[in-house]
C-alpha positions as CSV (number, residue, x, y, z in Angstrom):
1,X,0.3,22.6,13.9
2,X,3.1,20.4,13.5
3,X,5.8,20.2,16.6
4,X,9.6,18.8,16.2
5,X,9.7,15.2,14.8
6,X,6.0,15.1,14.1
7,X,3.1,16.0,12.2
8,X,-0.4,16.1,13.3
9,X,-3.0,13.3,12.0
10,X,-5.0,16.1,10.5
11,X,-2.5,17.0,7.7
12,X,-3.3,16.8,4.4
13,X,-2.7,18.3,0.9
14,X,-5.3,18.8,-2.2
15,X,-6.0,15.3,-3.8
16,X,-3.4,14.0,-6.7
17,X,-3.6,14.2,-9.7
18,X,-3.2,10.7,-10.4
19,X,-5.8,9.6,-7.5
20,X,-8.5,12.0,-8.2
21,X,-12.2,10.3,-8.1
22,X,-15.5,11.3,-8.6
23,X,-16.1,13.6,-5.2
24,X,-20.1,14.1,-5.8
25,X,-20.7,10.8,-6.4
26,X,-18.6,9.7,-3.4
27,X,-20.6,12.3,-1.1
28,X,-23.7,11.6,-2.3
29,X,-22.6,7.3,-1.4
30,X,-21.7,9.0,2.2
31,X,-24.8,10.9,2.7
32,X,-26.8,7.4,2.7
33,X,-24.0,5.0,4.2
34,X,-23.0,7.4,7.3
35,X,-25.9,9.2,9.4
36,X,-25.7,12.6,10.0
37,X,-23.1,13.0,6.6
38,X,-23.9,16.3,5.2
39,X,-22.4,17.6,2.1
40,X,-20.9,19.4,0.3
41,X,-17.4,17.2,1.4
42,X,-13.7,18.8,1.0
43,X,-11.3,15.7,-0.1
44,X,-7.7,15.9,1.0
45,X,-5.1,13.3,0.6
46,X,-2.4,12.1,3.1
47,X,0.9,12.2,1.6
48,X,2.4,9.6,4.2
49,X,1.3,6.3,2.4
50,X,2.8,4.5,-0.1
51,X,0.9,1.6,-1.1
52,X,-3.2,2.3,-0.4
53,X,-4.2,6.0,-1.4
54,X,-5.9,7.6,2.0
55,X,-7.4,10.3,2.1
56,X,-9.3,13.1,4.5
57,X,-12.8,13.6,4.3
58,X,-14.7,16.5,6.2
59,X,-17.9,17.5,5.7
60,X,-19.8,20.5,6.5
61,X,-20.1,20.4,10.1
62,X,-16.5,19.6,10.2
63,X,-17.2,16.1,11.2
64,X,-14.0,14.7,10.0
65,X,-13.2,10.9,8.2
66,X,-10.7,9.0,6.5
67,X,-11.1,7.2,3.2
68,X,-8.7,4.4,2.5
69,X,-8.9,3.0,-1.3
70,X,-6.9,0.8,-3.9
71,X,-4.7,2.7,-6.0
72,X,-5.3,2.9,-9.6
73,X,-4.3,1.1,-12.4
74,X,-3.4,-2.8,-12.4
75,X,-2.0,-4.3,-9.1
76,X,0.0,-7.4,-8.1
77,X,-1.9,-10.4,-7.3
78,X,-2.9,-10.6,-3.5
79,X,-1.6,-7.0,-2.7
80,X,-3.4,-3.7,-1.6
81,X,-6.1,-5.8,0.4
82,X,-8.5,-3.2,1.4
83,X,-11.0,-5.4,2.5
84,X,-8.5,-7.3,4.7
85,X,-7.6,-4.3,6.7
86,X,-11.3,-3.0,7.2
87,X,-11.8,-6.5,8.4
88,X,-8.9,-6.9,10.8
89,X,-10.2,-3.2,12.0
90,X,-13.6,-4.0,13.2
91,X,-12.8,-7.5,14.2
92,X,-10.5,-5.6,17.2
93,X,-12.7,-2.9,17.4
94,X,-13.2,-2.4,21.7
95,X,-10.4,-5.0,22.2
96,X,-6.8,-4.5,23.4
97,X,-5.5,-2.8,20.7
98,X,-6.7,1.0,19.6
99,X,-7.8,1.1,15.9
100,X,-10.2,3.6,14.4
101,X,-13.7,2.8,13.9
102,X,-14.9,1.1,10.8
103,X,-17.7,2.8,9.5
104,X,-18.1,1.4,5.9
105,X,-16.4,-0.9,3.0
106,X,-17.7,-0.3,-0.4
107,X,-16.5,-3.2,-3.2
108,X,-18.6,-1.9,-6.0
109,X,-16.2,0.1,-8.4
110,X,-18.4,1.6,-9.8
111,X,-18.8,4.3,-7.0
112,X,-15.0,6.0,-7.5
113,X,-13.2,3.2,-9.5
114,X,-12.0,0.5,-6.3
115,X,-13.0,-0.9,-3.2
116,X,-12.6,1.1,-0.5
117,X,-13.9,1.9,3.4
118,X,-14.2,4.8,5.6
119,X,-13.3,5.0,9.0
120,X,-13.8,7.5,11.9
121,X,-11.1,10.4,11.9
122,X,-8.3,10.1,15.0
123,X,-6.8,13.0,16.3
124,X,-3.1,12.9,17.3
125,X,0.7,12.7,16.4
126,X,2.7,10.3,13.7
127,X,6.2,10.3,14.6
128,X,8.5,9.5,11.5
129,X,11.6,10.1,13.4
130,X,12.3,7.1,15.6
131,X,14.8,9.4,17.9
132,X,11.8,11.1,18.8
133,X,13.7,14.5,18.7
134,X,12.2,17.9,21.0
135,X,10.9,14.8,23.8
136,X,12.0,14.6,26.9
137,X,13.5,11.7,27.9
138,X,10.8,10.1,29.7
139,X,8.3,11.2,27.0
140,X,10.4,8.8,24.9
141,X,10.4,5.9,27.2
142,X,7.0,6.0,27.8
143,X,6.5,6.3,23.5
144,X,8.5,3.0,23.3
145,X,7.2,1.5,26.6
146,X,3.6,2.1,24.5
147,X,4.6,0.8,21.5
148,X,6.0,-2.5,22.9
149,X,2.6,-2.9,25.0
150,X,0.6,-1.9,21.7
151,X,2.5,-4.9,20.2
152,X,2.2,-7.4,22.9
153,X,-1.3,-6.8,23.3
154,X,-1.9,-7.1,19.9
155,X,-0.2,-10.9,19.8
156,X,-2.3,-11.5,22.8
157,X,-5.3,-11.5,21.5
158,X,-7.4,-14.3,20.6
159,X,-8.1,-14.5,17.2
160,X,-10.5,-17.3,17.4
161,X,-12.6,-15.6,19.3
162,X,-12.3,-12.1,17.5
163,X,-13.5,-14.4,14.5
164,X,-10.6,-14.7,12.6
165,X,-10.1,-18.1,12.5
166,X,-10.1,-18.1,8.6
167,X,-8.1,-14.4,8.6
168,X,-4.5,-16.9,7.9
169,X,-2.7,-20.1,8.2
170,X,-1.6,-21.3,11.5
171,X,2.1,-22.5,11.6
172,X,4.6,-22.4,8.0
173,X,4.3,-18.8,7.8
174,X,8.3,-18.1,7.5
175,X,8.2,-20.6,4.8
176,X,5.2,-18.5,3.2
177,X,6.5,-15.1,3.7
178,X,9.8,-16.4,2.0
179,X,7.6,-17.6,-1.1
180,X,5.2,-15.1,-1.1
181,X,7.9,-12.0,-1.5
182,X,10.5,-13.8,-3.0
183,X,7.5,-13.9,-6.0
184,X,6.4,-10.2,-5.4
185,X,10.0,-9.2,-5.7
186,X,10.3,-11.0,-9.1
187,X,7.0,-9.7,-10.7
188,X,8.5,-6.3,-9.6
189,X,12.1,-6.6,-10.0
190,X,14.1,-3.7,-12.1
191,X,17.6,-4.5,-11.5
192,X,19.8,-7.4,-10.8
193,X,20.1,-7.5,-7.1
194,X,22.9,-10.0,-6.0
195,X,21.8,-9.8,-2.2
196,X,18.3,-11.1,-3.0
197,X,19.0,-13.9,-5.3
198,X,21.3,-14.8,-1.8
199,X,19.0,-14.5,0.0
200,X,16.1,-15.9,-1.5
201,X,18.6,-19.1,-1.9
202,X,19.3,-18.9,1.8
203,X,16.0,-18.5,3.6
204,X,13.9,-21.7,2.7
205,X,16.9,-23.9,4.4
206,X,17.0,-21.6,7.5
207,X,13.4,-21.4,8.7
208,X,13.1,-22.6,12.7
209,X,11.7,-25.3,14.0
210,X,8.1,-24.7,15.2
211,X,6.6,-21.1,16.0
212,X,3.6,-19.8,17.3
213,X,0.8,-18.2,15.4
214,X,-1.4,-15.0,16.7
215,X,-2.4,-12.0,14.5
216,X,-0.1,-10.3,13.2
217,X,0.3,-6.6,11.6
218,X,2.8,-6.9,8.9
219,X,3.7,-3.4,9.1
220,X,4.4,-2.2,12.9
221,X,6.7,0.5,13.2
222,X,6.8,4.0,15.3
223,X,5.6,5.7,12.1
224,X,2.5,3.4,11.7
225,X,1.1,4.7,15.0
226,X,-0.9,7.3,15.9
227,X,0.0,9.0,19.8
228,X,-2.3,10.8,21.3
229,X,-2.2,14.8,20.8
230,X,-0.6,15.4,24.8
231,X,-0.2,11.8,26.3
232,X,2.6,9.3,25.1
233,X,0.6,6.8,24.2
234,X,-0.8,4.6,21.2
235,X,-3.9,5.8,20.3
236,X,-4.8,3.8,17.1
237,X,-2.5,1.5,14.8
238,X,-2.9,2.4,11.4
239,X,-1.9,0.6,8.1
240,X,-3.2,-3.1,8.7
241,X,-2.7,-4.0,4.7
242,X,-0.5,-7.3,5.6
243,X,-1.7,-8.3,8.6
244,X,-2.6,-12.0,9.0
245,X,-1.9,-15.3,10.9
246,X,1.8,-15.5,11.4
247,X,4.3,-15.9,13.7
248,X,4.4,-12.6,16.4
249,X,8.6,-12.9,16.4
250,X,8.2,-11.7,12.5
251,X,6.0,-8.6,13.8
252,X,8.8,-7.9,16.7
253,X,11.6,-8.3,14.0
254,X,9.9,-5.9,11.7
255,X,9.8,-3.2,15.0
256,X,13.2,-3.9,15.2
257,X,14.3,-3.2,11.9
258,X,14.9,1.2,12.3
259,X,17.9,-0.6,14.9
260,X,19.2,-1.5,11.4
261,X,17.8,0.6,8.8
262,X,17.1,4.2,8.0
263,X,13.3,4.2,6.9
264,X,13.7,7.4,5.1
265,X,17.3,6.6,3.4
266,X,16.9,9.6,1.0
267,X,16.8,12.4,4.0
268,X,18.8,12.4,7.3
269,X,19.6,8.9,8.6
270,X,16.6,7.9,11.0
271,X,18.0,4.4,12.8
272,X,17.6,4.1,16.5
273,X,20.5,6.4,18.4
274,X,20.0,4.1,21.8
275,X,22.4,6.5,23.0
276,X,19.4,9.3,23.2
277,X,17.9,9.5,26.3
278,X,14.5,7.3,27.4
279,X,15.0,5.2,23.9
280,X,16.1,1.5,25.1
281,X,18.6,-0.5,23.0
282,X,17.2,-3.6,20.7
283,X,18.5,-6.3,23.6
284,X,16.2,-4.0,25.9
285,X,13.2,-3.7,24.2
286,X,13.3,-7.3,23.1
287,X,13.5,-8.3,26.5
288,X,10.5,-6.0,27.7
289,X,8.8,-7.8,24.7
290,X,9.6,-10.9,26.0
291,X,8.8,-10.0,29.6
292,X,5.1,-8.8,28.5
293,X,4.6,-12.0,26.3
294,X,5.8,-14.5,28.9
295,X,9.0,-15.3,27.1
296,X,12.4,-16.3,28.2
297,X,14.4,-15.7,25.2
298,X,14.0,-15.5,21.9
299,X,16.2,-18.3,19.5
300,X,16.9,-17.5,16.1
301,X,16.8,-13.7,16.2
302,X,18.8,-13.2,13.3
303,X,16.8,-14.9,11.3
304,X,13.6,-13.3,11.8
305,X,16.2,-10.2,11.4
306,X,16.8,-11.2,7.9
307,X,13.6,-12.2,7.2
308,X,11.7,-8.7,8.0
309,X,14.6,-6.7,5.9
310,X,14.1,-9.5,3.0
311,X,10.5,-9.1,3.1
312,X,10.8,-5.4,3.4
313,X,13.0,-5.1,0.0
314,X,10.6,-6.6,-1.9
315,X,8.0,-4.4,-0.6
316,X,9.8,-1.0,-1.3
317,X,10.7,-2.7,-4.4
318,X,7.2,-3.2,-5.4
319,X,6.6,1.0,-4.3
320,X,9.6,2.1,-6.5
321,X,7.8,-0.3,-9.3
322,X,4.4,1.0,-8.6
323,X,6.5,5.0,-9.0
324,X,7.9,4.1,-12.7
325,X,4.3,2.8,-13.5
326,X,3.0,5.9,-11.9
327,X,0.0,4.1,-9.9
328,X,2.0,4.2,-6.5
329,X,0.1,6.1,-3.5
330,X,2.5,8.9,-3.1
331,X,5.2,10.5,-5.5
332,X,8.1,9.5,-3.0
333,X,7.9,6.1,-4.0
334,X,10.6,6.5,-7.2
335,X,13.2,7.8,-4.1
336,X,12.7,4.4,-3.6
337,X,15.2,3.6,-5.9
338,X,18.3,2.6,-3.6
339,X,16.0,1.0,-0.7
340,X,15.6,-2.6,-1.6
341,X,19.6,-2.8,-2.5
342,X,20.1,-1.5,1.0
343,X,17.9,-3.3,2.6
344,X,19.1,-6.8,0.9
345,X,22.2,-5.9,1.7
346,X,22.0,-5.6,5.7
347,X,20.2,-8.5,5.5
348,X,23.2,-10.8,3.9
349,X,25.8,-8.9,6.1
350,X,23.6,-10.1,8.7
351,X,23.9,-14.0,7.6
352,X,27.3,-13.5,7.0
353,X,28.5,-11.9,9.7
354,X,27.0,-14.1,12.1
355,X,28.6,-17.0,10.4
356,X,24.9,-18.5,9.0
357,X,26.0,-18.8,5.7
């Protein structure tokens, strides 16, 4: 059962058309990867993801999974990293930060036509709506207070010793995350977009000075976290497609961004209200970031501002792409439409305004 501003982890709807796979042949691969996996399975799909098909697996004891695959068809180069997420996933398996449990990563296509893994089920609530609406207030803090912790942890750990070493690049990556989407958004572009040919001119000459490098996510937002069913707290982090070495002030930009941004721009605007009870403004919860990190400030906000809402242009440009091809994860990705011109455009206003142009 679903409550006010949420949906519970266990919702699902028959399997698309344009996703469907060979079910008996994937039981039958469960049966001898997991033990105690007894078919015959019932295969659902979440509706929720845009980029990597997932999907809900419960066999006949109800012993619940989730099946997390490469969508169909013929990708970009570098994207829809299945085997990068299970990785990241197991390496922080019983560390500071929740994930689900890994249970198996299958690259031979030949089994349902990609590479995909399996993971361990995890009960709870996805909040899509960042004001958190039918909380009380402190119910909200405590969401946020999570969240923050979730994230701070997460930049906290080592990734040498979590064995990661070779998992990225340690310092440059601003100057990589501008290359790298300013070609994604190319080899997906469908419209001239004067905000991203600005901005793809602007950010090589604006990168700081010097940054530190942890594991990163890519992707952390309120709606990429699972909170547990009664308790307002993170339960498991979900969605680890772009993580990587990089610098943690891009992952706390990217948190940041619903202060800017409505993430569901084709539905009722869902941008932090800070004037809602128990949610803290952006100066706030960048401070308690700061505070749990050992930080005194952070310099050059706005331009890890810009470069999250860049990055995150070229991405929903590459879902809307994905839509008109009719490989993308979920058929919400041609409302997708508007989303990078919005996007690019905060992000100019945002150099503009602030006289960095």
């Amino acid at each position: 059962m679903n409550g006010p501003g949420y949906v519970r982890t266990g919702q699902a709807v028959p399997v698309l058309t344009a996703h469907r796979f060979d079910e008996a042949g994937m039981t039958v691969w469960l049966e001898a990867q997991l033990e105690g996996f007894a078919g015959p399975a019932v295969f659902a799909q979440f509706e929720s993801g845009m980029s990597n098909p997932t999907f809900l697996i419960t066999d006949k004891n109800d012993r619940r999974y989730v099946l997390r695959k490469k969508p169909p068809g013929k990708l970009l180069p570098s994207a829809h990293a299945v085997e990068r997420e299970h990785r990241i996933m197991e390496a922080l398996a019983d560390r500071a930060v929740p994930v689900a449990r890994m249970r198996a990563l299958c690259n031979d296509a030949s089994i349902i036509g990609t590479s995909f893994f399996v993971m361990d089920f995890v009960s709870g609530r996805i909040f899509n709506d960042v004001s958190l609406p039918g909380l009380e207030a402190d119910e909200r803090a405590a969401i946020y207070e999570s969240m923050v912790k979730t994230l701070a942890d997460l930049h906290g750990v080592d990734f040498n010793a979590a064995g990661l070493a070779d998992f990225g690049r340690v310092g440059g990556y601003a100057a990589r995350q501008a290359k790298r989407w300013s070609e994604q958004y190319a080899a997906s572009q469908t419209e001239p977009l004067a905000a991203m040919d600005h901005l793809i001119a602007w950010l090589p000459g604006a990168i700081p000075e010097g940054n530190d490098t942890t594991i990163v996510h890519g992707d952390y937002r309120l709606g990429n976290l699972i909170i547990h069913d009664t308790r307002p707290e993170v339960v498991a982090v979900l969605d680890w497609e772009l993580s990587t070495l990089g610098d943690p002030l891009s992952d706390l930009a990217y948190n940041c961004l619903a202060y800017y941004w409505s993430s569901n721009a084709s539905g009722p605007a869902r941008t932090i209200d800070a004037t809602t009870p128990g949610i803290p403004g952006e100066n706030d919860y960048v401070a308690r970031y700061c505070a749990l990190t050992g930080r005194e400030k952070i310099s050059d906000w706005t331009f890890y501002l810009v470069l999250s809402l860049f990055r995150s242009a070229a991405i929903v440009q590459g879902v809307y792409y994905r839509g008109l091809k009719g490989n993308a994860a979920s058929p919400a990705a041609l409302e997708r439409r508007d989303s990078a011109r919005q996007l690019a455009d905060i992000a100019w206003a945002l150099v503009t305004e602030r006289g960095l142009a």
